[in-house]
C-alpha positions as CSV (number, residue, x, y, z in Angstrom):
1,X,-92.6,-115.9,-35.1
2,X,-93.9,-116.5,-38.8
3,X,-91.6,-116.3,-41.4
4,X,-92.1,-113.6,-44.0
5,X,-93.5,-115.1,-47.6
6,X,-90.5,-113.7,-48.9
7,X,-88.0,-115.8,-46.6
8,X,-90.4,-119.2,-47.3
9,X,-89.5,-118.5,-50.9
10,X,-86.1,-118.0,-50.4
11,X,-85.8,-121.2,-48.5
12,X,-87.8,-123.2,-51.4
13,X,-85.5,-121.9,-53.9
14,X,-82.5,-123.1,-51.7
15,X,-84.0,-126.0,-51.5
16,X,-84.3,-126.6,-55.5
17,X,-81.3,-125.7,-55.8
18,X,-80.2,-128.5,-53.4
19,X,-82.3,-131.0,-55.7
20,X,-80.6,-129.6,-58.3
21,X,-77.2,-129.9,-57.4
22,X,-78.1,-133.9,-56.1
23,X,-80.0,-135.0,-59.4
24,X,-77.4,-133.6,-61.1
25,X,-74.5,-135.5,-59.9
26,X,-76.2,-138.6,-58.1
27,X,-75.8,-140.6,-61.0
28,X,-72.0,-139.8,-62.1
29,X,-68.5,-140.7,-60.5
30,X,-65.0,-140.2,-61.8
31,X,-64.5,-136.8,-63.8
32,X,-67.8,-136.6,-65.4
33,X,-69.0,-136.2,-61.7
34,X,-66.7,-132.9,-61.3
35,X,-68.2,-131.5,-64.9
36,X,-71.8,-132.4,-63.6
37,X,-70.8,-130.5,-60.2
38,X,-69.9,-126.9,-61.8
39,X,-72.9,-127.2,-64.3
40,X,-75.5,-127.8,-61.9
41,X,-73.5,-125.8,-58.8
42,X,-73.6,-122.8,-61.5
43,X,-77.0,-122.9,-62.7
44,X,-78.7,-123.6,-59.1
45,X,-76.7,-120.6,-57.7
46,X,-77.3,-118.7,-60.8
47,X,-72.9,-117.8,-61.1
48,X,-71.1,-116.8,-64.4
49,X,-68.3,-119.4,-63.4
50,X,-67.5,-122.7,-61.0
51,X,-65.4,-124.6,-61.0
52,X,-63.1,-127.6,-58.9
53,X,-59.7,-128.1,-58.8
54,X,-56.5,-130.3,-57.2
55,X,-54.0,-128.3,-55.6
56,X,-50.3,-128.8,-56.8
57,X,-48.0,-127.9,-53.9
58,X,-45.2,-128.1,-55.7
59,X,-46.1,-125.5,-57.8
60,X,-48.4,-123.7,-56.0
61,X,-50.5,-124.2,-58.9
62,X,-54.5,-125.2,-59.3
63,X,-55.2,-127.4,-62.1
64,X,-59.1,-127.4,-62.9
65,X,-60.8,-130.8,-62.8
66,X,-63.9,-129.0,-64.3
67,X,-64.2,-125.3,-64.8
68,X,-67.4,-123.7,-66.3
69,X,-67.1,-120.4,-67.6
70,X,-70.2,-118.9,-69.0
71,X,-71.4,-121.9,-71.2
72,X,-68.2,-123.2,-71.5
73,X,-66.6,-126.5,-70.2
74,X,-62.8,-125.6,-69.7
75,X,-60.2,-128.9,-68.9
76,X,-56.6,-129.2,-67.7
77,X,-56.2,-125.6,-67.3
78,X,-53.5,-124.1,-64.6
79,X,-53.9,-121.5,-62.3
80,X,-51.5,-118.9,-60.8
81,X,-52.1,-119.2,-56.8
82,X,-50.0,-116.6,-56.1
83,X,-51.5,-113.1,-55.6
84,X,-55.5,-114.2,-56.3
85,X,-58.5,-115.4,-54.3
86,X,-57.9,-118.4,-54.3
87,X,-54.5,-118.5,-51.8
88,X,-56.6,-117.2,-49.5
89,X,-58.9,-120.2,-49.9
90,X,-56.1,-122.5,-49.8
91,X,-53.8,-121.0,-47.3
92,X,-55.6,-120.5,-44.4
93,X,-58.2,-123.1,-44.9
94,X,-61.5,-121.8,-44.9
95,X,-64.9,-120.6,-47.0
96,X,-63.8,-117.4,-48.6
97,X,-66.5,-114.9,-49.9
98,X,-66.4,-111.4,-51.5
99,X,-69.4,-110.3,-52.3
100,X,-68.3,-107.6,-54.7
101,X,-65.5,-105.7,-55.3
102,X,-63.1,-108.8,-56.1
103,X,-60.8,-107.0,-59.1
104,X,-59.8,-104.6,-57.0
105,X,-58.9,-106.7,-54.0
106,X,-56.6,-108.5,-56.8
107,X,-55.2,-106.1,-59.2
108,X,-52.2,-108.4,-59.5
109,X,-54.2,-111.5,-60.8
110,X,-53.4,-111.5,-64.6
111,X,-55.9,-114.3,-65.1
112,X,-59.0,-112.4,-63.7
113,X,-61.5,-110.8,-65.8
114,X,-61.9,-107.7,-65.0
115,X,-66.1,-108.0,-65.2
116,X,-65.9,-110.9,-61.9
117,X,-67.1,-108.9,-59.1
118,X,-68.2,-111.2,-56.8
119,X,-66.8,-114.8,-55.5
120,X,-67.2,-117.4,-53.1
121,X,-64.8,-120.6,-52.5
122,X,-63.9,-123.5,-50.0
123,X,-61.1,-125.5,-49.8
124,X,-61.1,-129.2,-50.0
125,X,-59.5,-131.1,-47.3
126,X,-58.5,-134.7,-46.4
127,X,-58.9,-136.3,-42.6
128,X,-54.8,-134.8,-41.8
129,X,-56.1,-131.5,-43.1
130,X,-54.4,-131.2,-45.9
131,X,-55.3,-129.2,-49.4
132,X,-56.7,-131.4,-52.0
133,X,-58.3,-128.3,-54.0
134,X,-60.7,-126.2,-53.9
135,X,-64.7,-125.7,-55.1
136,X,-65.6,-122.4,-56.2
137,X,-67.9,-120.0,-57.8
138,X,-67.5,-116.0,-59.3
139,X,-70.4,-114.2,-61.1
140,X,-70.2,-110.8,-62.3
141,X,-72.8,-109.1,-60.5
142,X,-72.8,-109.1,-56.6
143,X,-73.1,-111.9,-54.6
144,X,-74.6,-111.6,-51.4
145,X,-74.2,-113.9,-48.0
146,X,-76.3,-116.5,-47.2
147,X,-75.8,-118.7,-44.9
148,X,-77.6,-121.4,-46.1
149,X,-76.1,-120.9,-49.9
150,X,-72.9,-121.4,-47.9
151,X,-74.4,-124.5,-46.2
152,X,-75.3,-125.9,-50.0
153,X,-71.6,-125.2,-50.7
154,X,-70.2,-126.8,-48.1
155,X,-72.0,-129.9,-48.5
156,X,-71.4,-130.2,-52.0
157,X,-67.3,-129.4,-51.0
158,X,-67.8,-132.3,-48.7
159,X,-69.0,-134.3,-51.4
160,X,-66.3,-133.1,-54.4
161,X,-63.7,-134.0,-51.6
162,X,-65.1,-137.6,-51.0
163,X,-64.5,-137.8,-54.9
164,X,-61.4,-136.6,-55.4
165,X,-59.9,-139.2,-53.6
166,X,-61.8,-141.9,-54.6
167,X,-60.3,-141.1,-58.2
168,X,-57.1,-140.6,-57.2
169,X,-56.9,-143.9,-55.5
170,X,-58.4,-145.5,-58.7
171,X,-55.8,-143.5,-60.8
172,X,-52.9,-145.5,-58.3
173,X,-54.8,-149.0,-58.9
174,X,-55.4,-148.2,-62.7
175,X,-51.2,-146.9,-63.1
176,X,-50.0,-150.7,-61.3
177,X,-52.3,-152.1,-63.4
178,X,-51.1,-150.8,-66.6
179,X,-47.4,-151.2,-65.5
180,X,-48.2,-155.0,-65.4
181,X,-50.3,-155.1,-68.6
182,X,-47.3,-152.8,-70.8
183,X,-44.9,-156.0,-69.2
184,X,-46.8,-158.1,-70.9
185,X,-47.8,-156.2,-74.2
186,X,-44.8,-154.3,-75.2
187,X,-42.1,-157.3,-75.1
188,X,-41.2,-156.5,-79.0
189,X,-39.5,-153.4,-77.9
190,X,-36.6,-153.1,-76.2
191,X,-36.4,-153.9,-72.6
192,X,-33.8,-153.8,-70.0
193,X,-33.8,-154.3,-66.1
194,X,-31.3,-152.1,-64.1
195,X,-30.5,-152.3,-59.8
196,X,-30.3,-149.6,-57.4
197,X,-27.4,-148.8,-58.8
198,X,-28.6,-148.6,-62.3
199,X,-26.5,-151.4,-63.6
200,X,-28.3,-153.2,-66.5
201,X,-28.6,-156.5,-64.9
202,X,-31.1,-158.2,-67.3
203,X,-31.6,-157.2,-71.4
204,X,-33.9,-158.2,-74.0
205,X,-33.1,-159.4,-77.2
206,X,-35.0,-156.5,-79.1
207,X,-32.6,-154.0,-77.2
208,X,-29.5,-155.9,-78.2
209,X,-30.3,-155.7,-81.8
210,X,-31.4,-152.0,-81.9
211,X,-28.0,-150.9,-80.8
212,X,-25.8,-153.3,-82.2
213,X,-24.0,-154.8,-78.6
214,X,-24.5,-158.6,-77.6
215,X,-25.8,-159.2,-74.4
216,X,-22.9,-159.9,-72.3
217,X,-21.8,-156.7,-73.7
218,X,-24.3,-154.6,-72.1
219,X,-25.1,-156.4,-68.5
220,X,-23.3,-154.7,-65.7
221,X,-23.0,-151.2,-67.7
222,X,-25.3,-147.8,-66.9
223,X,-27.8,-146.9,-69.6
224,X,-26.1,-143.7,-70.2
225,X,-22.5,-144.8,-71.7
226,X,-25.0,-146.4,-74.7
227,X,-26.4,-142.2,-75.4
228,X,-24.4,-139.6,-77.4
229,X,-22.3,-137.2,-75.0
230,X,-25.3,-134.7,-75.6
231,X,-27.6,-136.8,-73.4
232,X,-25.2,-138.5,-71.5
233,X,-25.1,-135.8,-68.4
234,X,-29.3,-135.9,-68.1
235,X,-29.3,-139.5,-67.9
236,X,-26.2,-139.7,-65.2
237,X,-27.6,-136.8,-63.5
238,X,-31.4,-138.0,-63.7
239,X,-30.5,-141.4,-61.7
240,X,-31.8,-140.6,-58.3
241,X,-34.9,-139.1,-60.0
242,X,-35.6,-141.9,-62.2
243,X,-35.1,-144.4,-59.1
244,X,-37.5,-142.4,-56.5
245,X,-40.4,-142.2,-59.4
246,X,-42.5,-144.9,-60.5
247,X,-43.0,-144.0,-63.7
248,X,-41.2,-141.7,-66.2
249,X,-40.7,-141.2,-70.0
250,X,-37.3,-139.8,-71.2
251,X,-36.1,-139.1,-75.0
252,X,-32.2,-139.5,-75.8
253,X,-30.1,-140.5,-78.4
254,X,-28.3,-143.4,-78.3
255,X,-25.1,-144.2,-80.5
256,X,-25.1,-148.0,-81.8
257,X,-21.8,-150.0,-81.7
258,X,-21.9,-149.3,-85.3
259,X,-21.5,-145.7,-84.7
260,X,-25.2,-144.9,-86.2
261,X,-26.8,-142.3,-83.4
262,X,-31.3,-143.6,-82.9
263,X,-33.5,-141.3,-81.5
264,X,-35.0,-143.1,-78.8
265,X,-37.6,-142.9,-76.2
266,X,-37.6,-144.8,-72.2
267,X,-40.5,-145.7,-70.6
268,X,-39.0,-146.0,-67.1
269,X,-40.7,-147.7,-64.3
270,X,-39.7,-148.6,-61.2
271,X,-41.4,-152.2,-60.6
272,X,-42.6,-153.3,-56.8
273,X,-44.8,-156.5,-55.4
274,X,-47.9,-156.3,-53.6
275,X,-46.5,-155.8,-49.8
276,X,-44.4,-152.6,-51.6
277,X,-40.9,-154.8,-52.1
278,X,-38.7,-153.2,-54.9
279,X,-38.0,-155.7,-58.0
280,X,-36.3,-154.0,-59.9
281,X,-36.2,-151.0,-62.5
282,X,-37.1,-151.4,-65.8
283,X,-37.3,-149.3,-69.2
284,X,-39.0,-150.1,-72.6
285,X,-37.2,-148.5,-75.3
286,X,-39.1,-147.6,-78.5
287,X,-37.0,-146.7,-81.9
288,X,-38.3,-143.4,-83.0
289,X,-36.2,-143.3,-86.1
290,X,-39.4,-143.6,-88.4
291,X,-41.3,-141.3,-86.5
292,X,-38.5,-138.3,-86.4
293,X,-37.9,-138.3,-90.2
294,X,-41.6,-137.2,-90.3
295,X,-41.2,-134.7,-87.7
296,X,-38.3,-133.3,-89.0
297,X,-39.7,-133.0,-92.1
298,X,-42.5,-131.2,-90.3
299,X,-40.3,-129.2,-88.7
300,X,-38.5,-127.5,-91.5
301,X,-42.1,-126.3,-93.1
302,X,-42.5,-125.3,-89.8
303,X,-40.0,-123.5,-89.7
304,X,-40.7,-121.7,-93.2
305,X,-43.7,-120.3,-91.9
306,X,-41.7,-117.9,-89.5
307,X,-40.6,-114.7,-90.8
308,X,-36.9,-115.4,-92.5
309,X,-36.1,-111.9,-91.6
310,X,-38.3,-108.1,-90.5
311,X,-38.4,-105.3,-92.9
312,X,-35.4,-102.6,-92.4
313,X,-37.1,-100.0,-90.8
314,X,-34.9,-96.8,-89.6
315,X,-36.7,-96.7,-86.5
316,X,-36.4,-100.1,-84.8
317,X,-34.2,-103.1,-84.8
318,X,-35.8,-106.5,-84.8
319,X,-34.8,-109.8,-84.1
320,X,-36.5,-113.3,-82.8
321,X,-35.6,-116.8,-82.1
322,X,-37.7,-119.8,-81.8
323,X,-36.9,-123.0,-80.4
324,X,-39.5,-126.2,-80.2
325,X,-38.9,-128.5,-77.5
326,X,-39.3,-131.2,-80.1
327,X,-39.4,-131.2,-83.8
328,X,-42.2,-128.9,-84.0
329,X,-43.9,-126.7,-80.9
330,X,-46.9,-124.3,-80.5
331,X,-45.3,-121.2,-80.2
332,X,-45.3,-118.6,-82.9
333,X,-44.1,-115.4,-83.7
334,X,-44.6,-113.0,-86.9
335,X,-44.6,-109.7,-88.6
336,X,-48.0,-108.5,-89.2
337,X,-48.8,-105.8,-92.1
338,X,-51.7,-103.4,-91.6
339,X,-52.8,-101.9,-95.0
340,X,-53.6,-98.6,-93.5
341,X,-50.7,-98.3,-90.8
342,X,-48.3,-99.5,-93.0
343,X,-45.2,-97.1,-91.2
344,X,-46.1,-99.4,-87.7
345,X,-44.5,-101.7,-86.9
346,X,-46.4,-104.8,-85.8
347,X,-44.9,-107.9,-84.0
348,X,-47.3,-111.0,-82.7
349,X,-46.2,-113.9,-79.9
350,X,-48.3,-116.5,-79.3
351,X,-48.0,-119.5,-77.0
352,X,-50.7,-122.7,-78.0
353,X,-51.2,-124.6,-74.6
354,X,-48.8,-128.0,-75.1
355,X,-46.3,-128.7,-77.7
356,X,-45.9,-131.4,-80.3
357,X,-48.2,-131.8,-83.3
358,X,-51.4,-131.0,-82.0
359,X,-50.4,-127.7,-80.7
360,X,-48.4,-126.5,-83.8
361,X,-51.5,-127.6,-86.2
362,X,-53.4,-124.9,-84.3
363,X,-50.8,-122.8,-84.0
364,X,-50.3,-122.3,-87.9
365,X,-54.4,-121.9,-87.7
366,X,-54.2,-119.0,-85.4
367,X,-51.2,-117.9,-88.1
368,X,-53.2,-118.2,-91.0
369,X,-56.6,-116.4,-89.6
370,X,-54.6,-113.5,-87.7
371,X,-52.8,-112.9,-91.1
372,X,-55.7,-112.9,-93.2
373,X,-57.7,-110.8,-90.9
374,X,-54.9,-107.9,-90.7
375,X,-55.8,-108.0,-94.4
376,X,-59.4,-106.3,-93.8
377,X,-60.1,-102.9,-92.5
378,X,-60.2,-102.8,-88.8
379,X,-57.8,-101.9,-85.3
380,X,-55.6,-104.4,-83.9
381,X,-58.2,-104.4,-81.4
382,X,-60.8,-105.6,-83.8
383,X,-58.4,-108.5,-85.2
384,X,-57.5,-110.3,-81.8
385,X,-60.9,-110.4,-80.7
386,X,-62.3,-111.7,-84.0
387,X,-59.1,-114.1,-83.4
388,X,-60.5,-115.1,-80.1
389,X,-64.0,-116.0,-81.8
390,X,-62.1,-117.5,-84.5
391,X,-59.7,-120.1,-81.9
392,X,-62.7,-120.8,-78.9
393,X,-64.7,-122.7,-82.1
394,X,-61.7,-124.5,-83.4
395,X,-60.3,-125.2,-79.9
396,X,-63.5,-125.7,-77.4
397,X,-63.3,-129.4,-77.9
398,X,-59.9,-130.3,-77.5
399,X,-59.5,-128.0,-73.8
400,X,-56.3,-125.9,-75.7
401,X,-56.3,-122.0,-75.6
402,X,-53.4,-119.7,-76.9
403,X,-51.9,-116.9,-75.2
404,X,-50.6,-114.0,-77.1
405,X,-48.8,-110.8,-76.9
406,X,-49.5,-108.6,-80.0
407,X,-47.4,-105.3,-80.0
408,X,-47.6,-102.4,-82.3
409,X,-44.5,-99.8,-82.4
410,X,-46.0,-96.2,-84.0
411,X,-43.8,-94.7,-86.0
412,X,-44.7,-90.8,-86.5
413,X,-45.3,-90.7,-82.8
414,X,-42.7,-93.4,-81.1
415,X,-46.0,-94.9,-79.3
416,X,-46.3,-97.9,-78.0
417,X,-49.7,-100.1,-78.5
418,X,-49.9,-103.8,-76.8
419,X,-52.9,-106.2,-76.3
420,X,-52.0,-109.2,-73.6
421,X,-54.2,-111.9,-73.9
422,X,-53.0,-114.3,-70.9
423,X,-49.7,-113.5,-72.6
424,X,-46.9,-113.0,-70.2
425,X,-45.8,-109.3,-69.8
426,X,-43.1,-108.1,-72.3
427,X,-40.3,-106.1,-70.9
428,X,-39.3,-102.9,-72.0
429,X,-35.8,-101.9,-70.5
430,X,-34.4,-98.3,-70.3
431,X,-30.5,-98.5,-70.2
432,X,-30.6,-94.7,-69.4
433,X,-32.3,-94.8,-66.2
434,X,-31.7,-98.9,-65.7
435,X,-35.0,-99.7,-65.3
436,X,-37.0,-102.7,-65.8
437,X,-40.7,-101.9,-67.0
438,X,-43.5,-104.6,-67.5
439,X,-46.0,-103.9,-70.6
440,X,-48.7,-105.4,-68.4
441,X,-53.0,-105.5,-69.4
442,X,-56.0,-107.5,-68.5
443,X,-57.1,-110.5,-71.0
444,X,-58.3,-113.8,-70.6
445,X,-56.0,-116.6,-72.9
446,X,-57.2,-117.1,-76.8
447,X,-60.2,-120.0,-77.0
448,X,-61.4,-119.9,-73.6
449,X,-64.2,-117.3,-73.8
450,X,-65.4,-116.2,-77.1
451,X,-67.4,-113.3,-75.4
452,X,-64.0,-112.0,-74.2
453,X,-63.2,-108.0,-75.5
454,X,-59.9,-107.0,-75.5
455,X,-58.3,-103.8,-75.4
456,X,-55.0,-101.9,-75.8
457,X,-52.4,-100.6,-73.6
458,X,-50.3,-97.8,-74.4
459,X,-47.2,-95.9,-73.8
460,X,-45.8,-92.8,-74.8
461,X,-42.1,-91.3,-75.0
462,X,-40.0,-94.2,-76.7
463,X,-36.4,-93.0,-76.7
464,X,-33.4,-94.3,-78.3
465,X,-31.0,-97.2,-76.5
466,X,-34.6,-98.6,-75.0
467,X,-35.1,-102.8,-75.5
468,X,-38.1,-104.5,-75.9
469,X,-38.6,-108.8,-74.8
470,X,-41.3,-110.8,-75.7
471,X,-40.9,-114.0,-74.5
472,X,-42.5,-117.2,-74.0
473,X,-43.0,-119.3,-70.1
474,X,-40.6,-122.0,-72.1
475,X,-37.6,-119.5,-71.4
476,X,-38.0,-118.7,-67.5
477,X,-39.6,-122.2,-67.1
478,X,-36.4,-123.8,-68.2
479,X,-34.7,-126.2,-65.8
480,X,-31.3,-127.1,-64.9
481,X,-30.7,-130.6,-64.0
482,X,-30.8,-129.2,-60.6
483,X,-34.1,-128.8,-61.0
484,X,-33.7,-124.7,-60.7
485,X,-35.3,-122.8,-63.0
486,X,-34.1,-120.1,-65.1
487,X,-36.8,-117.3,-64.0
488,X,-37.4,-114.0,-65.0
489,X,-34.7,-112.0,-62.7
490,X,-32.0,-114.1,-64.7
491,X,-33.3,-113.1,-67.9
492,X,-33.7,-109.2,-66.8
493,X,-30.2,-109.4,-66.1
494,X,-28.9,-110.8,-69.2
495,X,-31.0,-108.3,-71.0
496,X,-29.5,-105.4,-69.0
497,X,-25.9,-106.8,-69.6
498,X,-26.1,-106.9,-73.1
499,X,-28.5,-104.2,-73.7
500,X,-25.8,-102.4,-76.0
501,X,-26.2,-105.1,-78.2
502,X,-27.8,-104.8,-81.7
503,X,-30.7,-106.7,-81.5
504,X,-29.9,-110.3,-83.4
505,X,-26.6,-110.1,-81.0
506,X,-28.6,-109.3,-78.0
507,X,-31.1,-112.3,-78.8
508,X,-28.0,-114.9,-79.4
509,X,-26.5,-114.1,-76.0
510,X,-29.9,-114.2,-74.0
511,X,-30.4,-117.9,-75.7
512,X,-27.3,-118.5,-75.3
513,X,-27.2,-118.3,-71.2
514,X,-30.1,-120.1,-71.5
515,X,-28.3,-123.1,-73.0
516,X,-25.6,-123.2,-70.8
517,X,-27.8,-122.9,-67.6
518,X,-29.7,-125.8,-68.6
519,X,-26.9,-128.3,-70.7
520,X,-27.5,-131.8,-70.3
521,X,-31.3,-131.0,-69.3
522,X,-34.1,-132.0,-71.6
523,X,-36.3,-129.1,-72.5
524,X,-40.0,-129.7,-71.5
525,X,-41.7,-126.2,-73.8
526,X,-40.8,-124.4,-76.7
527,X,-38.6,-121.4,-76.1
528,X,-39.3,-118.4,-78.4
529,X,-37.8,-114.6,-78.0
530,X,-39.1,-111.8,-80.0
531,X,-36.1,-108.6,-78.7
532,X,-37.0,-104.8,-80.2
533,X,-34.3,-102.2,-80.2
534,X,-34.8,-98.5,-80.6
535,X,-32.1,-97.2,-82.8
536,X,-30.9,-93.8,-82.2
537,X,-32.4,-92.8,-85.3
């Protein structure tokens, strides 16, 4: 039977699109390959997003290789699993396709904008079987099935698979390869050899003279009686972790035999011939002494830009601590002032992706904009999304986006306002009732999509006794040197249990547990709370 002119087309088109796909990536390997897949995959199926990923199984996480989002290329961004589309892709193993309809099969997927409404991905599998990642495009208009389309896509899966672990079997030649060539290179710093054990059994001469101790007086002793008794439990308690990695970079300060404490920073690796025997494990140390005068220096202007303390207000009772994981951090919180609301009460928490210098430069951008704009006339509304504009220029080349939680407390009518934008939720407790409430709301991150709109949540009824969190991941993220994490449930309970708190005493305990739960454990993110109390009058 002839085919209809309408299925020859059809097929023709399929066929482009094929061409496409192949010109586009025939001539690329490594990760330009992955960023040539999702443009050419989005344009020859005609999506609003693609985009190819590794799968982290520890986490449960998907970090995007390449992820186009309208005309955007999007790098090293992280992806909640849990609760979205993609576990079904990943857990049981096959082509997954909705062809409309997708927001409401997910409400729970905080990362999804609300305008996808159609998606289609496939897992990417090596020979045992196991998940790589995944390939996989959304659009927001309806996608229909076609079987060839999901012939195309599983070719092209195929072929993203075959890449993957080519690159990551380069990225384990190119990591011996520079373990060798740092040997060679870095001998100026100090250096120190340790057994199974981790007994120093060989020491350079730079290491003897940075802390003060010949070398006879340092073979045969662990690295850890050199570090201040601050550090002293992460570096005993990190030994089996240190000896079962091959590579792994820890700050401590160590106290010299003259007493003087130097900020310091291992590069530990553990070093092993060609037919895998183990030789030993070794650790450049590099004096930061230098280097942390600067940052402290940093640190204390950072610190200035933070509000020193909220207006009184008869109303509320505010409070907020921030805490960079090192000298200076990307989060950020502050008191905004709205000419023509100037009874509300308006409190901002933003979280810039990473930490260090880079993220706090753009975090005191995103500062400096968001308070200028709350100078001109317009709704909260209206200054977040020019804020969004504002951060995808300055950020679309660097692969950083910001979340943030801005909240607004109305005072004549004890509303509630809040805009999330890839924030996590803030908490709002009721001691009256004991109950736990989530100020949840759809909104991509800061800098990803400059199209994005966002809107505001609200809540009525705001009584007296209630406590509001914002927080940032840095504080549920937080480790032990158990490797458990703090996690939201601990945090709901210390908020409950000292819910009768004001709110500067509610904010020291909560920071408090988290120190003790994690002593003697480096922290790895910035840690800022933001608590609201509703005074009884």
């Amino acid at each position: 039977m002839a085919m209809k002119p309408s299925e020859v087309e059809e097929i023709l088109q399929e066929d482009a699109a094929i061409r496409m796909i192949l010109e586009g990536t025939a001539t690329t390997t490594g990760e330009p390959f992955f960023d040539a897949l999702v443009v050419n995959l989005a344009k020859a199926l005609n999506t609003f997003g693609a985009w190819v990923t590794e799968y982290l199984p520890e986490t449960n996480q998907l970090h995007a290789l390449a992820f186009r989002l309208g005309d955007q290329l999007i790098h090293e961004y992280v992806y909640e699993v849990a609760g979205t589309a993609c576990e079904t892709v990943i857990e049981e193993k096959t082509l997954v396709h909705y062809a409309e309809g997708l927001s409401s099969r997910y409400p729970d997927d905080e990362e999804l904008d609300p305008e996808i409404d159609s998606y289609l991905g496939v897992p990417l599998m090596d020979a045992a079987g196991d998940i790589l990642g995944h390939l996989a495009v959304m659009d927001k208009k309806p996608m229909p099935e076609k079987a060839r389309q999901f012939a195309i896509f599983h070719i092209f899966a195929a072929r993203a698979t075959a890449e993957l672990q080519r690159l990551n079997t380069e990225k384990k030649l190119q990591a011996s390869e520079e373990k060798y060539r740092r040997i060679v290179e870095t001998a100026g710093e100090g250096f120190f050899m340790m057994d199974e054990q981790m007994r120093i059994v060989d020491v350079n001469q730079a290491y003897c003279r940075l802390i003060g101790y010949d070398r006879e007086e340092i073979i045969g002793r662990q690295p850890h009686e050199f570090a201040t008794p601050e550090f002293q439990p992460f570096l005993q308690s990190g030994h089996g972790d240190i000896l079962s990695r091959t590579q792994r970079e820890i700050r401590a300060m160590l106290v010299a035999k003259s007493g003087r404490q130097i900020p310091v920073l291992f590069h530990g690796n553990k070093v092993k011939t060609s037919d895998d025997r183990n030789l030993g494990n070794v650790a450049f140390v590099t004096d930061l002494s230098d280097h942390m005068k600067g940052m402290a220096l940093a640190g204390e202007v950072q610190k200035s830009l933070l509000p020193q303390r909220f207006p009184a207000n008869a109303w509320v009772d505010i409070a907020a601590s921030s805490i960079p994981c090192e000298e200076i951090g990307g989060d950020y919180y502050d008191f905004i002032e709205i000419p023509d609301r100037r009874e509300d009460v308006n409190l901002v928490v933003g979280d810039m992706t990473g930490h260090g210098v880079d993220a706090a430069l753009l975090m005191t951008t995103a500062r400096a904009f968001l308070r200028m704009r709350a100078g001109q006339p317009g709704t909260a509304e209206d200054m977040v999304n020019d804020l969004n504009r504002h951060l995808t220029t300055d950020v679309q080349q660097t692969d950083r986006f910001m979340t943030l939680f801005f909240l607004s407390l109305q005072v004549h009518n004890r509303r509630l306002q809040w805009i999330r934008a890839g924030h996590d939720p803030a908490v709002l407790y009721n001691p009256a009732d004991d109950r736990i409430e989530w100020l949840r709301g759809p909104g991509l991150a800061l800098g990803l999509d400059d199209t994005m709109v966002y809107r505001s949540e609200m809540r009525e009824g705001l009584v007296p006794g209630q406590v509001i969190a914002i927080g940032t991941d840095g504080i549920w993220e937080s480790r032990n040197l158990r490797g458990e994490m703090y996690g939201k449930q601990r945090f709901n309970s210390i908020l409950k249990r000292f819910a009768h708190l004001n709110a500067e005493d509610l904010v020291g305990a909560a920071m408090e547990d988290l120190h003790r739960f994690t002593e003697g454990a480096l922290p790895e993110d910035d840690k800022t709370l933001v608590v609201v109390k509703i005074k009884t009058s």
